[in-house]
Every structure is written in C-alpha cells, then in structure tokens.
N, C-alpha and C positions, 0 to 999 in steps of 0.2 A: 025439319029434319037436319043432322046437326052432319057434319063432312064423316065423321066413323059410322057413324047410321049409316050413309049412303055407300060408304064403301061395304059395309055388310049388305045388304043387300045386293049389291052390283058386284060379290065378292065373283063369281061363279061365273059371269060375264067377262070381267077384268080376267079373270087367271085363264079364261080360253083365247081373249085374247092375248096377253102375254105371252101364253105357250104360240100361240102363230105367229108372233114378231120374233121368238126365238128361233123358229123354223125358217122364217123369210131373212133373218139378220144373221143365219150361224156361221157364215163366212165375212161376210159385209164389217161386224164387230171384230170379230177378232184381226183381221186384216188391218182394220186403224189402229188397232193397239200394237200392232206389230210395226207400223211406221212410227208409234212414240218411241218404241224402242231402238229403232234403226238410225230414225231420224235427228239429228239431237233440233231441228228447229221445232221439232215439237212434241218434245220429252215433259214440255210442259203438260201435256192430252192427258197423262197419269192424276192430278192435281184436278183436272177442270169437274169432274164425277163427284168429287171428296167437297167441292168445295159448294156445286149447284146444290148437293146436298145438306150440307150446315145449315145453305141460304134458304132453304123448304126447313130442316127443324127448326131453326129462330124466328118461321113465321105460324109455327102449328099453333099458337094461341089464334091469332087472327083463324087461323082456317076454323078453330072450331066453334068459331061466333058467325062463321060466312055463311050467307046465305044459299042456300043447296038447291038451285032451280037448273036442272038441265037445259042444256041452251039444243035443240034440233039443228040450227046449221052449223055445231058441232062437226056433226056428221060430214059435211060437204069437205069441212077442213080436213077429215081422214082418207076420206077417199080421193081428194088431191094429192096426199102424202104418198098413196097407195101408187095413184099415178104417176109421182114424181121418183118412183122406187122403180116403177119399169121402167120408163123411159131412160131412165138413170144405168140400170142394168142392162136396155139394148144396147143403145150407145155405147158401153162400158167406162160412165162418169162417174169416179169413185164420190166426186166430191157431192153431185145430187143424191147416190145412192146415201150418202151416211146422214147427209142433210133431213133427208125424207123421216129417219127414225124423228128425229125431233120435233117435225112438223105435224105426225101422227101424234106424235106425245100431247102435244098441245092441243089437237081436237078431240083426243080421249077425255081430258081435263075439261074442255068447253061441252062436249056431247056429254060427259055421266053427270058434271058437279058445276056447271052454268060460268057463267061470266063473271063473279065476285069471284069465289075460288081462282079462276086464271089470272084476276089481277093479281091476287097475292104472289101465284105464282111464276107470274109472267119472270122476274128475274131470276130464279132457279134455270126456267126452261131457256131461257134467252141465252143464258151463260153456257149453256152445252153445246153453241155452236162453236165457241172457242175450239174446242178439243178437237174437230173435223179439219184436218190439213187442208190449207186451201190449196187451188189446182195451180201449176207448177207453171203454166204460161201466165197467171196473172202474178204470180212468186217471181218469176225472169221478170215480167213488166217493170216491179216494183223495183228486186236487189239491184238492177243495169243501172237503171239511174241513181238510185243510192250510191252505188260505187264511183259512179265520176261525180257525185258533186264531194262527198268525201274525202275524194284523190286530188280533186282541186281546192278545198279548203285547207287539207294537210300540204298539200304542197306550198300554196297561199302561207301560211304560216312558217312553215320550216324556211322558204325564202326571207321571212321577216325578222327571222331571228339568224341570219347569214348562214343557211346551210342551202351550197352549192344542190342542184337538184332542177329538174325538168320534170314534164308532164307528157306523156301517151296514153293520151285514153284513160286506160283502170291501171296502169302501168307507173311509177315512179323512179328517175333513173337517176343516181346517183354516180359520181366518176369511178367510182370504185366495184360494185352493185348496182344490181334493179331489184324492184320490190313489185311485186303486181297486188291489187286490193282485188282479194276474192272476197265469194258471197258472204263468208264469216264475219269479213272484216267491214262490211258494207250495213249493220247495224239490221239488215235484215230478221237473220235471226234471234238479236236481242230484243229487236220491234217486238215480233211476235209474240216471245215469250211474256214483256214487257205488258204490251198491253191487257193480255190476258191475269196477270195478277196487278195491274193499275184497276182492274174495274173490279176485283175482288176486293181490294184493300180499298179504292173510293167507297164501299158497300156495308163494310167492317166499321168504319170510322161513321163517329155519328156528327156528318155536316149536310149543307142542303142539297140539293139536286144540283144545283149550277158548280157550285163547288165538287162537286164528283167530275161532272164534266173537264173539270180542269185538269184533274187528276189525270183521270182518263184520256184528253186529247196529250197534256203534257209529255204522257210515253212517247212520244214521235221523236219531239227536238232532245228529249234526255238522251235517249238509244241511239240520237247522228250524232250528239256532241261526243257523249263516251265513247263510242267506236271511231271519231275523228280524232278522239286524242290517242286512243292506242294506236294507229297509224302512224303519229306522230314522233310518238316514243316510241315505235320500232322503226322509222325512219331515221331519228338521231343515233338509235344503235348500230343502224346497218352503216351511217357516214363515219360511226368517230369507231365503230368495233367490229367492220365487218358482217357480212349478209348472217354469219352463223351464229352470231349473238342475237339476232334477231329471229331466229328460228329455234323449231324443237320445244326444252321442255318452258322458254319465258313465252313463245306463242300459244302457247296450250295456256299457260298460267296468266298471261293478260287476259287472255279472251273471259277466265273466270273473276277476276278483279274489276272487268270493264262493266260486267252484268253486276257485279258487287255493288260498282258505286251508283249502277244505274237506283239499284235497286235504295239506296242511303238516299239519291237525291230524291225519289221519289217519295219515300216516308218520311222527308224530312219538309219537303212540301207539302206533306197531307198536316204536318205537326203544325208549321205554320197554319194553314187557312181552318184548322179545328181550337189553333190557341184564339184567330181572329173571332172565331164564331161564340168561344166564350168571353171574351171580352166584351163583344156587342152583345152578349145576352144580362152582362153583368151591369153593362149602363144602361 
C-alpha cells in the first residue's frame, strides 16, 4: 500500500479528526499567530509553516516508495498529546498547549502510516516547534545573561580602543550619557530568529549531518557577536555624538543590519563547509 492509498482510505478518519483539532485548537492557533504578529521575537512563527512544509513536498518521492505499516503505539503518542493539551489548558501554559498540536501530529503520522513514513517526516514535524514562542521565564533566564556578558564585552572593547566608559550591570555609562542594553540589544531576539532559519538553511544546502550541526549551533556566537558589535557602535555614537545619535530611527535601522550581517555570516559559512564538501568529494 503506497502513502496516497493510505491516505484514501484513512481519508474519512483524518478529516474527523482534523475537524476536532480545529474545534480543540480554534483559540489556541490563532492566539500564536497573534504573538508572531505582536511579538517581533517571533515574527519569524509566520516562516516556520511555509517552510516545515517545502521540507514534506521535497520529500514526497521518498514517502511514495515508504513503506505504509501503521505503527499501534501510535496511538499512545495521541493521547499523550491529548493529555499534554489539558493539563496545558488547566494550568493555562500557552507553551504546552501549542506544543501538544505537534506532538498529536506526529502520532497521527506513526498511528495511520507507521515508522518509515515518520522518519521522512520527522524534520518537517520537528521544525514546527520553532514557531511555538517559548515561555517568557525561560526567555528572562536566557536574555539577563546575554545582556551582561554583551555589556561587558562592549564595554571590554570600547575601553581598548580608549573610550572613557564604566560598567553597571546591563547599564553603560558614559561622562556624557548612559546607555542601558535591553533585551533587543542582548542578541536574544536575533538568537531566536536565527536559529530558526540556521536549521532551515543547514537543510536547504546539501552537506552532511555534522556539518548542519555546525550551522546550526553556530547561530549562538554569530547573534552575541553582531549584537556585541552594535552596542559598540552605538556606544562610540553616544561618546563622540551624544545619547540622541544613538537613538530613534539608527536604533531601529542597526537592529535590521545586525540580523542582516547575522544572516551574510551565516550563509557565508554554510558556502564555505558545502565549497569543502565538494572539494573532498572531487579528490
């Protein structure tokens, strides 16, 4: 039985369930689409849908040679998902609740069309937890530290290049000015974004697993270094032109040049380690 045979027959099944995940999710969805819009850390959530989806058509040849054996504890994987949707909703944990759609996805995929099918699809399904905002105390966890070692590195620097300058905290103070490094500026939100298209474009490019990986972890140190440097260059602006040259519309317009270059070194690294991969395929 070939993966559209199976979906013909389980058509009638699928579409009752469908219609009850639209009933159980018709606040739950729209609500996270309403944080990509609000939110700008994760405007990327718009992207992650368009993108799980390419990664299922560029593998539909493979699904229609997979082998079509329903897997039974399938099943258990749904009704954990089901579980992890109310406990998610008593509580009121946005990030379990939105979680749970994707973890239901994945045992619909293992319970109708078995465990080859899910390998294929495991990186479509894997890729739509991207788009689920993560929960805002583990977001503090991360950006607080981001922000001082940032504010110490840019300060680190600007004293090495003789600009008069102290350190409080996420605070930079200047004889003239202070500058405080908020969460924008604490690489947080280009992380996020960051990583989320590092593991689409390690996926796009054809090199091997270790080498995605690299890609992939690499979003960390690209997103402190570029948001280390624009702290920099609006610390040099606030000492030699005042707090208000550093403000307005070049803070707005760094923030999009900093995710710019993130995004240059990133593909410029993936150019390198796919130019090494055909070299060593060439010797």
């Amino acid at each position: 039985m070939t993966f559209f045979e199976a979906i013909k027959i389980f058509r009638w099944y699928l579409v009752g369930i469908f219609l009850l995940l639209a009933a159980a999710y018709y606040r739950i969805v729209p609500e996270m689409v309403n944080d990509w819009y609000r939110d700008e850390n994760y405007s990327h959530g718009f992207l992650v849908p368009l993108i799980a989806g390419y990664f299922a058509y560029e593998r539909r040849e493979a699904l229609k040679e997979a082998l079509i054996s329903p897997w039974g504890p399938g099943l258990l994987v749904i009704l954990y998902g089901l579980f992890q949707l109310i406990i998610g909703f008593l509580g009121t944990e946005y990030f379990t609740m939105r979680t749970s759609l994707i973890i239901i996805l994945a045992g619909m995929v293992l319970y109708f069309f078995g465990r080859e099918v899910f390998r294929h699809l495991l990186l479509p399904i894997g890729y739509l937890f991207l788009m689920v905002p993560i929960p805002y105390i583990i977001y503090d966890a991360i950006a607080f530290p981001l922000k001082l070692f940032i504010t110490k590195v840019s300060v680190g620097f600007l004293k090495l290049i003789g600009v008069i300058v102290m350190r409080e905290g996420n605070i930079i103070v200047f004889p003239m000015t202070t500058l405080e490094v908020a969460d924008a500026c604490s690489g947080i939100r280009s992380l996020v974004s960051l990583i989320a298209l590092a593991v689409a474009y390690a996926f796009f490019i054809k090199i091997s697993n270790v080498k995605r990986w690299i890609i992939i972890v690499s979003a960390v140190p690209i997103a402190i270094a570029t948001n280390a440097t624009r702290v920099i260059v609006t610390g040099i602006l606030a000492q030699f032109w005042g707090a208000k040259a550093a403000e307005g519309f070049f803070h707005e317009f760094a923030g999009m040049m900093v995710f710019a270059l993130a995004m240059v070194m990133l593909v410029a690294l993936g150019a390198l380690l796919k130019g090494r991969s055909v070299a060593g395929e060439e010797k």
